[in-house]
GULUMNU-163620 format. One record per atom (N, C-alpha, C, O): residue number from 0; atom name; x negated, y, z. Coordinates in steps of 0.05 Angstrom, whole numbers. Layout:
BEGIN
ATOM, nr, atom, X, Y, Z
ATOM, NUM, CA, X, Y, Z
...
END
This chain:
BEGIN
ATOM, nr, atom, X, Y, Z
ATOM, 0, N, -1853, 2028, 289
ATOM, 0, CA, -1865, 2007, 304
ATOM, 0, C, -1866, 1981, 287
ATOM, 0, O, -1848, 1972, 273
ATOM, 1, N, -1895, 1972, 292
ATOM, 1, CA, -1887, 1946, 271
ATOM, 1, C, -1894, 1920, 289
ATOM, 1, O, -1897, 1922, 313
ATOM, 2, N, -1896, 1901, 277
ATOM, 2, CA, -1889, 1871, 296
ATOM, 2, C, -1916, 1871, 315
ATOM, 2, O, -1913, 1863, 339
ATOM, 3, N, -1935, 1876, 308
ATOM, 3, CA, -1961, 1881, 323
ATOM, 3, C, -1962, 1894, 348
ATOM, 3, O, -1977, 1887, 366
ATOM, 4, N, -1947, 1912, 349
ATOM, 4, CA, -1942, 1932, 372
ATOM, 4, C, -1933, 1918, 397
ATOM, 4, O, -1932, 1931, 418
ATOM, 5, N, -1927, 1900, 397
ATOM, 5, CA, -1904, 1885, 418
ATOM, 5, C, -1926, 1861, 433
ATOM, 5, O, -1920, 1851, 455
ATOM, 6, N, -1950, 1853, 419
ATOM, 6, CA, -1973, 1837, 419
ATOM, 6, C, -1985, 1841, 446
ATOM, 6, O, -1990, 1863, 456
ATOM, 7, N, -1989, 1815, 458
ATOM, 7, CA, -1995, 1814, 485
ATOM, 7, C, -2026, 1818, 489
ATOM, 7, O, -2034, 1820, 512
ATOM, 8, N, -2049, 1818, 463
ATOM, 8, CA, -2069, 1810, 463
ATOM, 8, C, -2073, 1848, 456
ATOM, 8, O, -2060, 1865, 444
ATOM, 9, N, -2101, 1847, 475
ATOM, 9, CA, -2111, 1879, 478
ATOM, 9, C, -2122, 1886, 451
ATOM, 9, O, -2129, 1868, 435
ATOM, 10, N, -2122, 1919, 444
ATOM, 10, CA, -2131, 1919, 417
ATOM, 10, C, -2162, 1945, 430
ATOM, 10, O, -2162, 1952, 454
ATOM, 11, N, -2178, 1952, 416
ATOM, 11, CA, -2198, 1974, 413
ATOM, 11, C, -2180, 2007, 415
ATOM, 11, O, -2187, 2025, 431
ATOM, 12, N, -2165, 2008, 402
ATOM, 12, CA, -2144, 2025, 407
ATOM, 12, C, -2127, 2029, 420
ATOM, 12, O, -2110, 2044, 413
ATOM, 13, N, -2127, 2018, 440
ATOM, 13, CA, -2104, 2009, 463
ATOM, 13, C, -2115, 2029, 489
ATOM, 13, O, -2138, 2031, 497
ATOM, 14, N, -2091, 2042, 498
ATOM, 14, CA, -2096, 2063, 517
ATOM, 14, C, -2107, 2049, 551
ATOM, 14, O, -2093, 2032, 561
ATOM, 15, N, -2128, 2057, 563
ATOM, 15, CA, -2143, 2048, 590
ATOM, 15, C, -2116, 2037, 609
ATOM, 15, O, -2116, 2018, 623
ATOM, 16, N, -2082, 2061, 604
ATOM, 16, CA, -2066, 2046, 635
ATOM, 16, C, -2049, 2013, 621
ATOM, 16, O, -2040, 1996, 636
ATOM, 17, N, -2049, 2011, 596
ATOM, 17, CA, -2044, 1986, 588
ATOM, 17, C, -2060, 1963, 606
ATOM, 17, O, -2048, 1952, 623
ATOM, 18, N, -2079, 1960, 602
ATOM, 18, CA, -2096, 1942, 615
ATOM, 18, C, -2086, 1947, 647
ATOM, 18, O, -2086, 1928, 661
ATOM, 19, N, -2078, 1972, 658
ATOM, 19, CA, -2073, 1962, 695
ATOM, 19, C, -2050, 1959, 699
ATOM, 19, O, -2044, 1958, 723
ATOM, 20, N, -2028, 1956, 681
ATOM, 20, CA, -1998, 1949, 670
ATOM, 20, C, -2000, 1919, 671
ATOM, 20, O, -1987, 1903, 686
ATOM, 21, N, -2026, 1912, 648
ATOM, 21, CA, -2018, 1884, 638
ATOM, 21, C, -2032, 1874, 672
ATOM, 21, O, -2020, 1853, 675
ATOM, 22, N, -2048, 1878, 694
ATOM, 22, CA, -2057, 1872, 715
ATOM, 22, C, -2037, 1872, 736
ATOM, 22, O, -2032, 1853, 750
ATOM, 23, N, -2024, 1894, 738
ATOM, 23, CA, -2007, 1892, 750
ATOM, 23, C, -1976, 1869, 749
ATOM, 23, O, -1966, 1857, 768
ATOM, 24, N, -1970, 1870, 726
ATOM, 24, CA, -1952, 1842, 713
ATOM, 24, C, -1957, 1818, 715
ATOM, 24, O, -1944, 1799, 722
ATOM, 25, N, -1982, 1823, 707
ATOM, 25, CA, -1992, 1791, 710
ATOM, 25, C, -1989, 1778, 743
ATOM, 25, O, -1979, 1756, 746
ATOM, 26, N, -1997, 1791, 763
ATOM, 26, CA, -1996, 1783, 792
ATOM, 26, C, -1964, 1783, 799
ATOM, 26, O, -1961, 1776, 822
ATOM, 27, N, -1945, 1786, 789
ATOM, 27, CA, -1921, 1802, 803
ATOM, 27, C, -1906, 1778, 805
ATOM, 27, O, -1912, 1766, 784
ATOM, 28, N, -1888, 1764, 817
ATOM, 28, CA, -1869, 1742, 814
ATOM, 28, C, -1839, 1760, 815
ATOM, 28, O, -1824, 1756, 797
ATOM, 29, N, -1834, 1774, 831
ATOM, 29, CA, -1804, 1784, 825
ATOM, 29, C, -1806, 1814, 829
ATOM, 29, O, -1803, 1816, 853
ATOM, 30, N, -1809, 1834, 822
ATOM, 30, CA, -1814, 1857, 825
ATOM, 30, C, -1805, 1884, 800
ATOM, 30, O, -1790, 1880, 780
ATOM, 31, N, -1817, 1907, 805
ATOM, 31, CA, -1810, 1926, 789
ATOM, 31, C, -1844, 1937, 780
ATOM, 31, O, -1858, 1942, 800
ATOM, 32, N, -1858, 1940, 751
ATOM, 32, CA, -1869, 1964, 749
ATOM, 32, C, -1864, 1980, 736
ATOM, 32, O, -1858, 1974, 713
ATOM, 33, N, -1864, 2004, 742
ATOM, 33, CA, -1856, 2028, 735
ATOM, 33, C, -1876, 2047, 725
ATOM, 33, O, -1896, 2047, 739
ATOM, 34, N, -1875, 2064, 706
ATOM, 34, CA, -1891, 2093, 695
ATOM, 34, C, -1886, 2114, 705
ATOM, 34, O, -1862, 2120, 705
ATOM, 35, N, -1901, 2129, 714
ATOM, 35, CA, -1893, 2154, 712
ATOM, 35, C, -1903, 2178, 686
ATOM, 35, O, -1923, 2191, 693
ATOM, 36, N, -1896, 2181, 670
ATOM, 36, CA, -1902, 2198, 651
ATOM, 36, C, -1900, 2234, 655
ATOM, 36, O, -1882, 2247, 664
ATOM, 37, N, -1921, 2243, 646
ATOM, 37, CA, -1918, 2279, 649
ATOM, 37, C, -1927, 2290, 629
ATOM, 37, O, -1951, 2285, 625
ATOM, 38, N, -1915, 2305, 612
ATOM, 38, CA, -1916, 2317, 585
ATOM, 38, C, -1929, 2297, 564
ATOM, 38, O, -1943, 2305, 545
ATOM, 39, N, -1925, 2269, 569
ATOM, 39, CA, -1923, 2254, 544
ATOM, 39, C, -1952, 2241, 556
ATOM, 39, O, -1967, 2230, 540
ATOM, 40, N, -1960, 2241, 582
ATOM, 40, CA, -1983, 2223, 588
ATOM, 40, C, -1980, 2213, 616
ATOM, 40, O, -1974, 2228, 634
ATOM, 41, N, -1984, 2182, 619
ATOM, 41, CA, -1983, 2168, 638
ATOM, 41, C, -2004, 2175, 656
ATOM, 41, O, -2028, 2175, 652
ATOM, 42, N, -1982, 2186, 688
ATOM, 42, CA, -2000, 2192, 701
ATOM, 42, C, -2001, 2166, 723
ATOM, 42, O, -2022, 2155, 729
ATOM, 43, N, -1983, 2162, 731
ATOM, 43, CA, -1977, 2138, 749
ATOM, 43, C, -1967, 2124, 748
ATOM, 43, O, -1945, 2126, 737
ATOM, 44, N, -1977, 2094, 761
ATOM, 44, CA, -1969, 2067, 749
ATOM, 44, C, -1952, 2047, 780
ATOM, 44, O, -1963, 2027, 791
ATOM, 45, N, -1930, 2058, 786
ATOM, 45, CA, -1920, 2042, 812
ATOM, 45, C, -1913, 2009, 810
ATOM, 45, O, -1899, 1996, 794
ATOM, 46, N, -1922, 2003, 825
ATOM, 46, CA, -1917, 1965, 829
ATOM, 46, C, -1905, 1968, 853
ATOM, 46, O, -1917, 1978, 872
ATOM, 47, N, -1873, 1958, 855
ATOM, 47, CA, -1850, 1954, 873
ATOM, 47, C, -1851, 1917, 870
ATOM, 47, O, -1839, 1906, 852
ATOM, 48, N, -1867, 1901, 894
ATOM, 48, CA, -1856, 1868, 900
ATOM, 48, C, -1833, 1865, 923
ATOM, 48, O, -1823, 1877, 942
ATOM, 49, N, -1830, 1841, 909
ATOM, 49, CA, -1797, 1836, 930
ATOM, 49, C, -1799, 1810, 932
ATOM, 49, O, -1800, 1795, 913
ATOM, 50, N, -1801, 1802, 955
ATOM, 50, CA, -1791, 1774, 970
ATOM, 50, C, -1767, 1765, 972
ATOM, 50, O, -1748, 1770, 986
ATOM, 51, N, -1772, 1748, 953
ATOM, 51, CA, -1735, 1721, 958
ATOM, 51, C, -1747, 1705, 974
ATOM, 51, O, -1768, 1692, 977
ATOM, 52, N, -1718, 1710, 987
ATOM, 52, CA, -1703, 1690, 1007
ATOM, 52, C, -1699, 1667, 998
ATOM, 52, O, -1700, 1666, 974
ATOM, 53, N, -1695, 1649, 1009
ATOM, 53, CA, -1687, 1623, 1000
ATOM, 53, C, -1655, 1621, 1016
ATOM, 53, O, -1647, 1634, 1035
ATOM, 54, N, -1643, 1604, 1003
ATOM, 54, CA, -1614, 1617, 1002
ATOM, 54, C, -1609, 1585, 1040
ATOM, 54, O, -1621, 1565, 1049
ATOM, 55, N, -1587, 1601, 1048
ATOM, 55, CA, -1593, 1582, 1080
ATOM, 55, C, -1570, 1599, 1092
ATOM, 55, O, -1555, 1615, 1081
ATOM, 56, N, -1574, 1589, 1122
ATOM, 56, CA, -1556, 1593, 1141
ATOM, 56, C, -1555, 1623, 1146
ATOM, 56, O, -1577, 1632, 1145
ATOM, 57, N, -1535, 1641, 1152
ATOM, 57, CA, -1544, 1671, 1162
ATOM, 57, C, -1567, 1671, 1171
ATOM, 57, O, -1576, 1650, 1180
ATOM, 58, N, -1585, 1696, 1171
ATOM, 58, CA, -1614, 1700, 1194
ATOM, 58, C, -1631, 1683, 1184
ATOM, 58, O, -1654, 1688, 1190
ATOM, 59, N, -1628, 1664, 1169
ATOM, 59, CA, -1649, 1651, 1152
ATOM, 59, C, -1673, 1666, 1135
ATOM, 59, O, -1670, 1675, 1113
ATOM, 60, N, -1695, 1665, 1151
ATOM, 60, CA, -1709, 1682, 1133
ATOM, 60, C, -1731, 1676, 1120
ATOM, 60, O, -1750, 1691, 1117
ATOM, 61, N, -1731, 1645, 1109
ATOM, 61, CA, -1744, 1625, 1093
ATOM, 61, C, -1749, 1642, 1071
ATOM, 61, O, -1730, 1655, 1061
ATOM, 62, N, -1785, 1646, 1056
ATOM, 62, CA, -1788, 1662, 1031
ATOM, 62, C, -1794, 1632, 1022
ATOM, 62, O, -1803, 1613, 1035
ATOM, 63, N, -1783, 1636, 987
ATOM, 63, CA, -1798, 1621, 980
ATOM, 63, C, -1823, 1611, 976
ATOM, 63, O, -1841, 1628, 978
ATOM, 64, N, -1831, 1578, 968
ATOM, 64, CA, -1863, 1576, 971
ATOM, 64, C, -1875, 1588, 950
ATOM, 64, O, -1859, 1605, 941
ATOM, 65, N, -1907, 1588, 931
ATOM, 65, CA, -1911, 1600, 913
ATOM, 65, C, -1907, 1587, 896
ATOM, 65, O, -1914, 1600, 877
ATOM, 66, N, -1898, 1564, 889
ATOM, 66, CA, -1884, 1549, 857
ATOM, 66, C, -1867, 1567, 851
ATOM, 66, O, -1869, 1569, 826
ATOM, 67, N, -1848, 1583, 860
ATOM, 67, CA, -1832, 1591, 860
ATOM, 67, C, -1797, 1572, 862
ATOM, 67, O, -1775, 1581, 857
ATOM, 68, N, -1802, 1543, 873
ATOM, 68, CA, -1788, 1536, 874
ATOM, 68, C, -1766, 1532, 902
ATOM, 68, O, -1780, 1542, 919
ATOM, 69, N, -1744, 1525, 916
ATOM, 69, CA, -1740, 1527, 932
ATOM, 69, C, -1747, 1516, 968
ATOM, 69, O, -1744, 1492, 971
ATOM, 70, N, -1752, 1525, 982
ATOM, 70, CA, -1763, 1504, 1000
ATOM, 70, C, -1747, 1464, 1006
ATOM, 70, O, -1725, 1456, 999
ATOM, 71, N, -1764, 1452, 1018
ATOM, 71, CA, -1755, 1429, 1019
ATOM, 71, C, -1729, 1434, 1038
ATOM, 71, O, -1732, 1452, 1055
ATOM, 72, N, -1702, 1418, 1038
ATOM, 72, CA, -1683, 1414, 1053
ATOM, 72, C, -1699, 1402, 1080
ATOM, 72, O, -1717, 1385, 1078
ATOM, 73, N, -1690, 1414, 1105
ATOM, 73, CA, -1706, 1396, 1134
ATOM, 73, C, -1684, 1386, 1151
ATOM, 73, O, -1662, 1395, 1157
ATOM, 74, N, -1693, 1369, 1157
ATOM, 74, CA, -1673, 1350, 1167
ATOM, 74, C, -1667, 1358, 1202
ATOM, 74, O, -1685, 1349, 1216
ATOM, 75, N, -1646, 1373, 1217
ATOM, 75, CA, -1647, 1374, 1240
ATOM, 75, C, -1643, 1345, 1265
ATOM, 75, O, -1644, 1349, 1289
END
């Protein structure tokens, strides 16, 4: 493997599930994607998303906003 290989930018040689890898990554804020490989060829490409919580009282089930930062403190 040489330093090129690791390169975020698409090449002419670059296999068709790269590109729905780098699609899928790109949208994801906290999640898993996963390969599935069968005799040395990618057959399936799983995208597992997960919603954070924002951290709060028990039963609090505040997600964060999409900055990804925490919601505002509210004043009762």
């Amino acid at each position: 493997m040489n330093a090129d290989s690791h390169s975020l930018t698409p090449s002419a040689a670059e296999p068709a599930w790269v590109a729905i890898v780098r699609e899928k990554v790109a949208g994801l804020r906290y999640g898993v994607v996963q390969l599935v490989v069968h005799d040395g060829r990618v057959t399936q490409i799983e995208r597992t998303e997960k919603t954070r919580l924002a951290p709060g009282a028990p039963g609090d089930a505040t997600p964060f906003p999409p900055t990804g930062q925490p919601p505002a403190a509210t004043k009762a």
